[in-house]
VEXDREN-2710 file (C-alpha; in Angstrom, 1 decimal):
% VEXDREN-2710
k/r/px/py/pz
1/UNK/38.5/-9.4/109.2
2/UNK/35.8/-7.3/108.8
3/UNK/33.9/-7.2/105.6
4/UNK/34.6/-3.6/103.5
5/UNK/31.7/-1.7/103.2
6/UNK/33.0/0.3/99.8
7/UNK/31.7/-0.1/96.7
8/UNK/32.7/-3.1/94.7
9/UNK/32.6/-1.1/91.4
10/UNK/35.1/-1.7/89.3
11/UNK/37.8/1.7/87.9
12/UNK/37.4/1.6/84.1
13/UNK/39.0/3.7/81.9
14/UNK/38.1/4.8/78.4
15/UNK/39.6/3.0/75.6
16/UNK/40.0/4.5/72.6
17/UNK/41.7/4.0/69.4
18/UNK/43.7/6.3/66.5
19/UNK/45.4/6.5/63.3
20/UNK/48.3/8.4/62.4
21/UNK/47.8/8.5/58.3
22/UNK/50.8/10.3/56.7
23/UNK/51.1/11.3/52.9
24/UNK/54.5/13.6/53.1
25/UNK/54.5/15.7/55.6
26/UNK/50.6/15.9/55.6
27/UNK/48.3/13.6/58.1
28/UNK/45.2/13.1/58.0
29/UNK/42.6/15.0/60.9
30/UNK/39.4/15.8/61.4
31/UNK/37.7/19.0/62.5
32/UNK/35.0/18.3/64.8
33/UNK/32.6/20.0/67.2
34/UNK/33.3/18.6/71.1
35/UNK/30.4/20.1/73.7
36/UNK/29.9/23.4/71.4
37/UNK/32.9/23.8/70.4
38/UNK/35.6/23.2/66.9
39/UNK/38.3/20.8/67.8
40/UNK/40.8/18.9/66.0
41/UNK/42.2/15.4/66.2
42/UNK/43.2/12.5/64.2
43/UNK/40.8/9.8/63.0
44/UNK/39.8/8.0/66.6
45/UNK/36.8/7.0/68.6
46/UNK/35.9/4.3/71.2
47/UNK/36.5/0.8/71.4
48/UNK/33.1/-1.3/71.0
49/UNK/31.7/-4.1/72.3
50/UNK/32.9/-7.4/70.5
51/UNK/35.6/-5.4/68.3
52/UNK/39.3/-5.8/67.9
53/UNK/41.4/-2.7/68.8
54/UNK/42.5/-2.7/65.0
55/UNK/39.1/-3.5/63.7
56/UNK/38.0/-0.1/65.8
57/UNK/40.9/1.7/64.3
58/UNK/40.0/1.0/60.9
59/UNK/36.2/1.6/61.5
60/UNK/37.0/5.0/62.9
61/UNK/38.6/6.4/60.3
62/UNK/36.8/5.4/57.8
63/UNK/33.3/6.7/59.5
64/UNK/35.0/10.2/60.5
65/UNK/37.3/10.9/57.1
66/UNK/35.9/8.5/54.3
67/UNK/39.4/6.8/54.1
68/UNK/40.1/3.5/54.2
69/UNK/43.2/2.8/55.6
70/UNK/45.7/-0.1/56.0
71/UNK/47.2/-0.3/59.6
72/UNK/51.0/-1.1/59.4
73/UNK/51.9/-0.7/62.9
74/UNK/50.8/0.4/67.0
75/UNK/52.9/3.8/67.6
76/UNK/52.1/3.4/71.2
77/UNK/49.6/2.9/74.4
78/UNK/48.8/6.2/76.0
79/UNK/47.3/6.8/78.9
80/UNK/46.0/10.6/80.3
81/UNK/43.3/12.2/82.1
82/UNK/41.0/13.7/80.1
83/UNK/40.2/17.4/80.9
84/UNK/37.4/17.1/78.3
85/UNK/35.3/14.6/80.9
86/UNK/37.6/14.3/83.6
87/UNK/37.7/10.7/83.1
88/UNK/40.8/8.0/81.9
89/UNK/41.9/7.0/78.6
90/UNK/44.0/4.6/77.9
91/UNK/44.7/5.8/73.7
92/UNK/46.2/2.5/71.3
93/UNK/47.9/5.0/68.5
94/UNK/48.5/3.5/64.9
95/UNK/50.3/4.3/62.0
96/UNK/48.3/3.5/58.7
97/UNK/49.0/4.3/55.0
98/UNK/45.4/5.8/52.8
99/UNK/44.0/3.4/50.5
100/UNK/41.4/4.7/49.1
101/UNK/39.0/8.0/49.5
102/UNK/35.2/8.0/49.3
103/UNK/34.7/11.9/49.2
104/UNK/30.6/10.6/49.1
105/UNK/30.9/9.0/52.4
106/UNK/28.2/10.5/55.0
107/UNK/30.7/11.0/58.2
108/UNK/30.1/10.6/61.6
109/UNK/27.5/13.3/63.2
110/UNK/29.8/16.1/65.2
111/UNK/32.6/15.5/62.3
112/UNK/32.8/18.9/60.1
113/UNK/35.4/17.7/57.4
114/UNK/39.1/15.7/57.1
115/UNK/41.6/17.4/56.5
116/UNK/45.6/17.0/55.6
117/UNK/47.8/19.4/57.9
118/UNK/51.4/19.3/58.2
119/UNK/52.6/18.8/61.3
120/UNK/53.5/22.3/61.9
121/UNK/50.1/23.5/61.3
122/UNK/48.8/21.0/63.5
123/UNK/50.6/22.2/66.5
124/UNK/49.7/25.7/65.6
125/UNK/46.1/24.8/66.9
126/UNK/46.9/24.7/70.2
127/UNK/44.0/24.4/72.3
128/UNK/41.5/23.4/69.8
129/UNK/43.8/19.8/69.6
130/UNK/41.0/17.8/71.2
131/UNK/43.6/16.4/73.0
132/UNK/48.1/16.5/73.9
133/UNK/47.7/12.7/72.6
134/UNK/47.6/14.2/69.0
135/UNK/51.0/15.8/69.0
136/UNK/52.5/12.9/71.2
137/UNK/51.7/10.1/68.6
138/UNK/52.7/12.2/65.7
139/UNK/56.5/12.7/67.5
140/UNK/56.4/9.1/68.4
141/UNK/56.0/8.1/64.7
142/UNK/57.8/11.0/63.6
143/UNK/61.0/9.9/66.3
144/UNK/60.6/6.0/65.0
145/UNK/58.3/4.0/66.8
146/UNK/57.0/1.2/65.2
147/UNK/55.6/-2.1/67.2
148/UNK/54.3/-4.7/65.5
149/UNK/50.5/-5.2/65.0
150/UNK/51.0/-8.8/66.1
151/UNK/51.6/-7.3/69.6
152/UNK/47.9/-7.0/69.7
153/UNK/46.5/-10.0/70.5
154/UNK/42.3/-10.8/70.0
155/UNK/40.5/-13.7/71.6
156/UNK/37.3/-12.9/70.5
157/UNK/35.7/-16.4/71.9
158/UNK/37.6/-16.1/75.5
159/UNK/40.1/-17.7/73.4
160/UNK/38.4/-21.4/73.8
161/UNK/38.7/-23.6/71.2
END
């Protein structure tokens, strides 16, 4: 067989990370400015290097709202094609309950402000949702879904011993 002359690159996706934080019928979002222009999501970012998928989740938030948050369970894996960069995402949604508020906290560069929106105001935004992942891990918590954290598993060492 001959030898395949295509590129030996290997497809990743983007993997990203969210909280759903809910006091009442209020969660917790930021406003934020994506390429030029106001969006709004939940608390999320990027997965780094060397980090659990929880420990991301928490680190988001707290670096885009000043919240620190206590994760109580993955809503749900999402994966989409973002029409933002064109590129994949595979999204890991959690629910988390606020702990505490530092209103002092410097936040993250392109974030204007948190804010607390009910769910109807949220979906009043429309286009400036930074992405249909926002609405579709609100309804899943919303309609129930709760999977354990320890679904999550984090070898951190290759998992030797």
């Amino acid at each position: 067989m001959a030898a395949s002359t295509t590129s030996t690159e290997i497809w990743r996706p983007h993997v990203t990370v969210a909280c759903v934080v809910a006091d009442g019928d209020r969660y917790l979002m930021v406003e934020e400015t994506v390429n030029g222009r106001l969006a709004y999501n939940q608390p999320a970012g990027h997965l780094d290097d060397g980090e659990s998928l929880s420990a991301a989740a928490l680190r988001e938030t707290l670096e885009e709202t000043g919240w620190t948050v206590e994760l109580q369970h993955l809503i749900g894996v999402h994966q989409w094609r973002s029409t933002e960069h064109g590129d994949a995402v595979i999204r890991f949604s959690f629910a988390a309950r606020g702990v505490s508020h530092d209103p002092q906290r410097p936040l993250d560069t392109d974030i204007i402000r948190a804010l607390w929106l009910t769910r109807g105001e949220i979906a009043a935004l429309g286009e400036r949702l930074r992405s249909p992942l926002v609405l579709l891990s609100i309804d899943a918590w919303l309609a129930g879904r709760r999977l354990p954290l320890d679904a999550l598993d984090y070898l951190p060492d290759g998992g030797a011993k």
